[in-house]
C-alpha positions in Angstrom: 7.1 108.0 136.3 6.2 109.1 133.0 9.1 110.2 130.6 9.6 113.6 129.6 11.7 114.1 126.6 13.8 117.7 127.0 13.6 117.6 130.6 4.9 120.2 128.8 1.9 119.9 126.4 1.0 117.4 125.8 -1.0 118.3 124.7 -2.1 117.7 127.7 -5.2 120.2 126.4 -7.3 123.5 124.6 -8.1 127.4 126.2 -10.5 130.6 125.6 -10.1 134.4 125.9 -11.3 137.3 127.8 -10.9 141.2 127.5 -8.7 143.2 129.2 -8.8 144.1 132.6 -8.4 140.4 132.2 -9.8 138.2 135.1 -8.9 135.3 132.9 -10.6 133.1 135.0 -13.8 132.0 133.6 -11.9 131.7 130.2 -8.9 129.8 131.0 -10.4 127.0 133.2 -9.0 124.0 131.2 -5.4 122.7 129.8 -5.4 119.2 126.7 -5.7 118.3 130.2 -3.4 117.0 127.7 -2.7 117.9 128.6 0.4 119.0 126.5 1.7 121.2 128.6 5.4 122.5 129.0 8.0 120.2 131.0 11.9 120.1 131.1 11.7 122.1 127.9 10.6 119.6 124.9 7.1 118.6 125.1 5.0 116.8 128.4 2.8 114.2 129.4 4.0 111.6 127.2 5.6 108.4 128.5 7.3 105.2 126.5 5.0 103.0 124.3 4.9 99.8 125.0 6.0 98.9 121.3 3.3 97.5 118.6 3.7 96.3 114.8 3.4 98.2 111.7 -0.2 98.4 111.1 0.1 96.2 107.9 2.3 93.7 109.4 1.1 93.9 112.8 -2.4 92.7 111.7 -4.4 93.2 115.1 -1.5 94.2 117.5 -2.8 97.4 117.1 -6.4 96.8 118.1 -7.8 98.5 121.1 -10.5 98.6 123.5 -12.0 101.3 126.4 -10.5 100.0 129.3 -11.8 102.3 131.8 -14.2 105.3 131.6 -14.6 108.3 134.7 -17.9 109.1 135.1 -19.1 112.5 134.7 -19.9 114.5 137.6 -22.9 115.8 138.2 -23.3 119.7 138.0 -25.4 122.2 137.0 -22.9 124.5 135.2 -19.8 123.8 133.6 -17.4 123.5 136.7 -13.3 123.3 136.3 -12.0 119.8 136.3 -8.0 121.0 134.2 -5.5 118.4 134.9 -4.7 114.6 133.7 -1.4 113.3 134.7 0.2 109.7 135.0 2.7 108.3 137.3 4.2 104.9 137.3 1.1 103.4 139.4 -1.5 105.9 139.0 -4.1 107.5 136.0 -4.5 110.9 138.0 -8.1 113.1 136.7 -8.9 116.0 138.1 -12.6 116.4 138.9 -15.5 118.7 140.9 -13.3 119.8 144.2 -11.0 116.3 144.0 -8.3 114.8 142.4 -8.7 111.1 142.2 -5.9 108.4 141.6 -7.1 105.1 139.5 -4.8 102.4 138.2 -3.0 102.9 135.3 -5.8 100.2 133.5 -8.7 102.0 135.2 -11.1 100.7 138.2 -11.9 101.7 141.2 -9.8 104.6 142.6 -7.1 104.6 144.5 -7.2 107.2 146.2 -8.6 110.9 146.7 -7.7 114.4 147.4 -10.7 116.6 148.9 -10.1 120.3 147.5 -12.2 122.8 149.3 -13.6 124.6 145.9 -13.2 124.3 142.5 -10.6 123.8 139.9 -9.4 126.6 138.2 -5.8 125.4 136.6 -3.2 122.9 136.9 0.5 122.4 136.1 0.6 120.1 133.0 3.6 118.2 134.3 4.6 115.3 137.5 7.8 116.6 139.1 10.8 114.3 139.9 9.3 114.2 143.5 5.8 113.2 142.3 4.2 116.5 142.6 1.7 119.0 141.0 0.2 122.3 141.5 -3.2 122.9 141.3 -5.3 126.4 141.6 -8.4 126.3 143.0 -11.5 128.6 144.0 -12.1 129.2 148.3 -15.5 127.7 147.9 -16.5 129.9 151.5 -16.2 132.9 150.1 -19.7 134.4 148.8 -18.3 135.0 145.5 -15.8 132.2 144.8 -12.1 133.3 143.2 -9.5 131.3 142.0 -7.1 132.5 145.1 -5.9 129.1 146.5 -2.5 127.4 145.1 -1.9 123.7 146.6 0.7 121.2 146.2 -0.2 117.6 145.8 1.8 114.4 145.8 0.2 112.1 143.3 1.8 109.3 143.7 0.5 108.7 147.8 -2.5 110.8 147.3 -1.9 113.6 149.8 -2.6 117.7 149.4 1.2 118.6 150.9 0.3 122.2 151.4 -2.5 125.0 150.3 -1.4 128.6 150.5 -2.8 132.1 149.5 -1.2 135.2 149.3 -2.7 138.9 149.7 -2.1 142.1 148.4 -1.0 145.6 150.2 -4.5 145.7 151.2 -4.9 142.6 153.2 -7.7 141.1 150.3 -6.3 137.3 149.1 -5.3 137.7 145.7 -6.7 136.1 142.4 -5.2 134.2 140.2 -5.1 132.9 136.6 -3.1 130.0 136.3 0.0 128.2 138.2 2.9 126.3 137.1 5.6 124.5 138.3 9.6 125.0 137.8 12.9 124.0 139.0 10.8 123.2 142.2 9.3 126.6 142.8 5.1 127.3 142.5 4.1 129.9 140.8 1.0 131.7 140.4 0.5 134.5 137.9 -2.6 136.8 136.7 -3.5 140.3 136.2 -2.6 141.3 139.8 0.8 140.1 139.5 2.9 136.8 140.5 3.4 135.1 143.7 5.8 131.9 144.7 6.1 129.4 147.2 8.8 126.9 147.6 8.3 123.3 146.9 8.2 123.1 151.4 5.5 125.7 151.3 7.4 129.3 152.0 6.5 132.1 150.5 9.3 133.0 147.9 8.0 136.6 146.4 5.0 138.8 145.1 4.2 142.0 144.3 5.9 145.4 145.2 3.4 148.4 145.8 5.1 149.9 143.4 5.6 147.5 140.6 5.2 148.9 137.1 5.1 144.8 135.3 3.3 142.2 136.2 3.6 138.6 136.0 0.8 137.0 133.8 1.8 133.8 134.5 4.4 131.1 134.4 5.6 127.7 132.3 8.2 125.6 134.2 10.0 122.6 133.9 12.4 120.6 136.3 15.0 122.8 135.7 13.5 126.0 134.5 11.0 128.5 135.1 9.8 131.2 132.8 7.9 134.2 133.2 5.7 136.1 130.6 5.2 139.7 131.9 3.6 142.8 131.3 4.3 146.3 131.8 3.2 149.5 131.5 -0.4 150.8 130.5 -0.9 150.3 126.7 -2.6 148.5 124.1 -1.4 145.9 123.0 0.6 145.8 126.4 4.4 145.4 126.6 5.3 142.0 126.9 8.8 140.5 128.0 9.7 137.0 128.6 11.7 136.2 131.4 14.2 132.7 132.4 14.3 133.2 136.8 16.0 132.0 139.1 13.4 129.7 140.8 14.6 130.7 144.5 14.5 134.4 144.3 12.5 134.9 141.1 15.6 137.1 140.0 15.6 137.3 136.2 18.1 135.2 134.6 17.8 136.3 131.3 15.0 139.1 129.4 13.6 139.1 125.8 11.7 142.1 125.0 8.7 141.2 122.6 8.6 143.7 119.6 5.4 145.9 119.7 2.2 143.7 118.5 1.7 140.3 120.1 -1.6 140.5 122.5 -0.5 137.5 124.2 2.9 135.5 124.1 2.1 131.3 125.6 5.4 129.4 126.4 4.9 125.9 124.5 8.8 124.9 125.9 11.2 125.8 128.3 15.0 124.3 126.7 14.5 125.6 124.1 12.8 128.4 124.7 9.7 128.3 122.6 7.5 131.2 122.8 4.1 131.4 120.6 2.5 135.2 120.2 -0.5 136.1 118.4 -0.5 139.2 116.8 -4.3 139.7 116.7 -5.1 137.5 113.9 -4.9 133.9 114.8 -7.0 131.1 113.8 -10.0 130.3 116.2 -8.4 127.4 118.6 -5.1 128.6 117.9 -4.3 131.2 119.9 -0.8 131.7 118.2 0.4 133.2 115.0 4.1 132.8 115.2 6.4 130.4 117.3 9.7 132.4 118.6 12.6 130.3 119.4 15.1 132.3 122.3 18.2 132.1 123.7 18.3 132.4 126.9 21.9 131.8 127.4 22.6 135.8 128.2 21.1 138.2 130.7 19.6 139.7 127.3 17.8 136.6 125.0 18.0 136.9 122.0 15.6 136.0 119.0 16.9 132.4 117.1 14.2 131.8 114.8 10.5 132.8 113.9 7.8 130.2 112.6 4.6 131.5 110.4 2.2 129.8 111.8 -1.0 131.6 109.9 0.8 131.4 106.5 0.6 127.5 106.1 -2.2 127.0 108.5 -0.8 125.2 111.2 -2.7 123.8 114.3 -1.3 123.9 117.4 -3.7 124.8 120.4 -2.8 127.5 123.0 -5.5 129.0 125.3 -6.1 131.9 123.6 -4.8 134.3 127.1 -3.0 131.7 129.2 0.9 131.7 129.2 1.0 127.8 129.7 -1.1 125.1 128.2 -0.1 124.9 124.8 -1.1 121.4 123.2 -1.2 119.4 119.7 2.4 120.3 119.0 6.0 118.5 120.2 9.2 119.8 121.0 12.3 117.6 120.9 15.0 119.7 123.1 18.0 116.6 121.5 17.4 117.7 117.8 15.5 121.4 118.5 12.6 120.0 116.6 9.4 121.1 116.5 6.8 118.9 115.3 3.4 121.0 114.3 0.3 119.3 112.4 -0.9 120.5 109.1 -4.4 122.0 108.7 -6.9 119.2 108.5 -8.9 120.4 104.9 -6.1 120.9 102.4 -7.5 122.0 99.3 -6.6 119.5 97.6 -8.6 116.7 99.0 -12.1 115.8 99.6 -11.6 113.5 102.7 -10.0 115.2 105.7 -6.3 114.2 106.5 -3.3 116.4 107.7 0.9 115.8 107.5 3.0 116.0 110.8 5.4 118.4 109.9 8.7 119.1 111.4 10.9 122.6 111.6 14.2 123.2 112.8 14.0 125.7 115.5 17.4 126.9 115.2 17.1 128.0 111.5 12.8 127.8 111.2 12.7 125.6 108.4 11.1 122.8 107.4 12.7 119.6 107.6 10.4 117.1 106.9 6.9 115.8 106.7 4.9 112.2 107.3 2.9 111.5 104.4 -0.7 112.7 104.1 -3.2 109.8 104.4 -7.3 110.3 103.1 -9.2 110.2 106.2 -6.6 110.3 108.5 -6.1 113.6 110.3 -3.0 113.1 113.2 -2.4 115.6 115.8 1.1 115.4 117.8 1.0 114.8 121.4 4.5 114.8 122.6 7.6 112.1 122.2 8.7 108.6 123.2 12.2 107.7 124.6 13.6 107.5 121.3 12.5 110.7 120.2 9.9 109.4 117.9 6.7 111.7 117.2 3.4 110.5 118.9 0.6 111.4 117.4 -3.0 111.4 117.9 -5.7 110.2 115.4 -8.7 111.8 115.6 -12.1 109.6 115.0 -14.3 110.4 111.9 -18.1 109.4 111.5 -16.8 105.8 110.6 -13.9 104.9 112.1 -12.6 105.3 115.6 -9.3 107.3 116.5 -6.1 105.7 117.5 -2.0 106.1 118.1 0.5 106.4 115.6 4.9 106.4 116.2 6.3 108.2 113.5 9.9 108.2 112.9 11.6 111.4 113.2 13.9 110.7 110.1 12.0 108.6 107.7 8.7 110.3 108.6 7.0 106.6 108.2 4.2 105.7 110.4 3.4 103.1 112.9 0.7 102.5 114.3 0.2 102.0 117.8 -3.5 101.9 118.7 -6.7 101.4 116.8 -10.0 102.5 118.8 -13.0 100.7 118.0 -15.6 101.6 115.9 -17.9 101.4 118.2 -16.6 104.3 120.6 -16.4 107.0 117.8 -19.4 108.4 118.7 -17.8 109.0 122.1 -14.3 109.6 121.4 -15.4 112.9 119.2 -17.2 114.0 122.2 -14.0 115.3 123.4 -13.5 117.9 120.3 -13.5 120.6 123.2 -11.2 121.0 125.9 -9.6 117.4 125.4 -6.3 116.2 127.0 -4.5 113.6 126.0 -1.5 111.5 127.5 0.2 108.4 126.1 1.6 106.0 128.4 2.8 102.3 128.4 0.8 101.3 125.4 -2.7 103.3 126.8 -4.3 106.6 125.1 -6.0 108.9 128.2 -8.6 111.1 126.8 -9.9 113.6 129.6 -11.9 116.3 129.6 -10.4 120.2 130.7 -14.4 120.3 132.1 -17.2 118.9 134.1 -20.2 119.3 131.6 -23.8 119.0 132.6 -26.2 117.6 130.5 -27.3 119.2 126.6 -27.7 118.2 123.4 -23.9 117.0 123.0 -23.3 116.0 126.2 -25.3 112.9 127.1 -25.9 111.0 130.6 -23.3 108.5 129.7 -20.6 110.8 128.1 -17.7 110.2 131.0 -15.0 113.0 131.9 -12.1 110.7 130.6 -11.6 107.2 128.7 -8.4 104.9 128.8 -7.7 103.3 125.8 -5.9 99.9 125.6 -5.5 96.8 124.6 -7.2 95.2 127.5 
C-alpha cells in the first residue's frame, strides 16, 4: 500500500465552477486524478521512491521511459473518468463506467469493475482496508444524475456495495462529490450530505427542516471534515466542521468570516482549509490557505497564507470541497510546500521555486532554487518527508521527478522523461493526476476525451513512467 505522510492531493488532479443553485456536476467531474487529494491529513497519493542519484552524479540513473500507456476510450462527449490510485500490486484508472486494475509496470489488466453509469467523483485516497469511494451517474434513468455512491476494494477488484439515498419526497438524491474518512462514505452537494458505513448502513442525511447543508466532505483514515452552508445569502455562510465519522456529530466548528465563495479542504491533521474570496487566479480556485485547530468544540484560526499576493499555484476545483492538488502538506513539521508562479518577471525561460511555509506561524521558511526552464510542481511526500515534485515538459525537453530536501532545499532528481514523449506528456495540461510510486510517475487523465484538434487517436487516458 502506498504511503501516506500525515495519515490527499496529490495532486492526485485539477476542477471547474458552476453558478449557484449549484448542480456542480458537470463542472466538478475530475480530481489530479492526482490526484492530490486529502488523506490522513498531510498530502495523498504519494508512495516511497525507489531512491536515484543526484542528476549530476547519477549520470543516467535518472533516465526514464513510458512503460505503459491506457488507451483512450472511445466517446463522443467528454465522459467522467476522476480517480488514479495505487496499491502495493495494482496501477488502478478509473475509465467510461469501469475501474480497471493493471500492474504496477503496466500490461494487460488485472482486473475490472463494471459500474452501471458514469463517473462523476472519486475519493483521492486507498484506505487501510484497500478501499475507495466512487460516485457515479444511474445510467437507466432518462436523464442520468450523479446519485449512486459505491465502495470498491481495489486490491481484489470487487464493487463491495452501491447505495443511494432519497429525499423526503421519495426522488434519489444528487450528488457532487464523495469522500472517504475515519471509515465512513460521504456524499455531499447542494441537497445536503448523506453517509454510509464502511459495511454499507446508512449513517445520516438530511432533516426536513435543515437550515445548512453539507457541500461536501475531505477525509482521511482518521478524520472526516465537513464544509457546510447555511442560510440564504450571497456569498453563503460557510462553516467548516471536524465529525465524528459514526454519527456525523460535529466534533469541532470554525465559522468562516463573511467573503469566501467557496472554502476546499487541501488537509485534514492539520486542518488546512483554502477559500477564495472572489478573486483567485484561473486554475486556482483559492486565494488564501487557513490553517485550524480543531482541538476544541470551537476551532480556531492558526494561520493565514496569501496566496494571490506572491502568485502561488496550487490547484483546487474551483467549487469542490476536496480535490486540491499541486501543493504538499507535511502533518510532522506543519509544512506546507506550495510552487511559485511559473513566469517570474525576472526571467525569459519559464522556471518556478518550491516554496515552503510554516503553518503554525504562515511564514516562509524556505525555498529550492529557481532553475531556467525548469518549472516543478509539488505532488506530495516520501517517507522521509522529502518534497516530490513534478517537472513539467517544455517544447524541448520531456518532464520528470525531482526529491527535494526539506532542509537544504537541494534537488535530486528522480526521473527524466524522454524527449520523445513531450509532445504527449503536455497533453495532460488539463485535468491531470499524478501519483509517484516505487520509482514510477502515473500521469492520468480526470476525463475521457474524444477526438479534436488537441486530442489525437493515439493520446492515451494515462502513461506510467519508469525506468523499464
Amino acid at each position: 500500500m502506498p504511503y501516506y505522510p500525515g495519515g490527499p492531493p496529490g495532486p492526485g488532479g485539477p476542477h471547474v465552477p458552476g453558478p449557484p443553485p449549484k448542480s456542480r456536476r458537470g463542472v466538478v467531474v475530475s480530481v489530479v486524478l492526482a490526484v492530490l487529494l486529502v488523506a490522513g491529513g498531510g498530502i495523498w497519493f504519494v508512495a516511497g521512491g525507489d531512491g536515484g542519484g543526484n542528476d549530476e552524479a547519477g549520470g543516467g540513473a535518472a533516465e526514464a521511459e513510458v512503460v505503459h500507456k491506457v488507451p483512450m476510450p472511445k466517446v463522443d462527449d467528454e465522459t467522467g473518468a476522476m480517480g488514479m490510485w495505487t496499491t502495493d500490486r495494482s496501477f488502478v484508472k478509473t475509465g467510461v463506467q469501469e475501474i480497471v486494475g493493471y500492474p504496477l509496470a503496466g500490461g494487460k489488466p488485472r482486473w475490472k469493475v463494471p459500474l452501471s453509469g458514469n463517473v462523476c467523483w472519486s475519493s483521492s485516497y486507498v484506505t487501510e482496508q484497500g478501499h475507495v469511494a466512487v460516485l457515479f451517474e444511474n445510467a437507466e434513468a432518462a436523464d442520468p444524475e450523479c446519485t449512486e455512491v459505491g465502495l470498491v476494494d481495489v486490491e481484489k477488484g470487487e464493487l463491495l456495495w452501491q447505495k443511494r439515498a432519497t429525499d423526503s419526497w421519495g426522488d434519489p438524491m444528487d450528488f457532487d462529490e464523495v469522500a472517504m474518512g475515519g471509515g465512513t462514505v460521504a456524499a455531499g452537494g447542494t441537497s445536503g450530505g448523506v453517509a454510509w458505513s464502511n459495511d454499507g448502513q446508512q449513517l445520516w442525511k438530511p432533516g426536513d427542516d435543515d437550515t445548512c447543508s453539507d457541500n461536501g466532505y475531505a477525509g482521511s483514515d482518521q478524520k472526516l471534515v465537513v464544509v457546510r452552508e447555511c442560510g440564504d445569502t450571497d456569498p453563503p455562510k460557510l462553516s467548516v466542521a471536524t465529525l465524528d465519522p459514526a454519527t456525523g456529530a460535529d466534533k469541532s466548528t470554525y465559522q468562516l468570516p463573511p467573503g469566501p465563495e467557496y472554502a476546499h479542504v487541501a488537509a485534514t491533521d492539520p486542518l488546512v482549509v483554502g477559500v477564495d474570496t472572489g478573486d483567485a487566479e484561473p486554475g486556482t480556485g483559492v486565494t488564501d490557505f487557513l490553517t485550524l485547530d480543531d482541538s476544541a468544540a470551537k476551532g480556531k484560526l492558526v494561520s493565514k497564507i496569501d496566496i494571490l499576493r506572491d502568485a502561488y499555484e496550487p490547484s483546487c476545483d474551483a467549487v469542490a470541497v476536496a480535490g486540491c492538488t499541486e501543493l504538499a502538506v507535511d502533518r510532522r513539521t506543519q509544512t506546507l510546500y506550495l510552487g511559485s508562479d511559473k513566469t517570474p518577471d525576472d526571467q525569459t525561460d519559464i522556471g518556478n521555486e518550491i516554496v515552503a511555509f510554516d503553518l503554525t506561524s504562515g511564514k516562509k521558511t524556505g525555498r529550492s532554487e529557481l532553475e531556467e526552464g525548469v518549472a516543478l510542481v509539488p505532488i506530495g511526500l516520501d517517507k522521509g518527508g522529502s518534497v516530490l515534485a513534478y517537472q513539467e515538459a517544455t517544447t524541448g525537453e520531456g518532464g520528470g521527478v525531482w526529491r527535494i530536501d526539506p532542509e537544504s532545499f537541494e534537488k535530486e532528481r528522480l526521473l527524466r522523461h524522454p524527449a520523445e514523449s513531450t509532445e504527449l506528456e503536455q497533453s495532460f495540461d488539463l485535468d491531470r493526476r499524478m501519483l509517484y510510486a516505487d520509482g514510477r510517475l502515473y500521469l492520468g487523465d480526470g476525463k475521457a476525451r474524444r477526438l479534436s484538434a488537441d486530442v489525437s487517436a493515439d493520446r492515451p487516458l494515462a502513461l506510467v513512467f519508469g525506468k523499464g
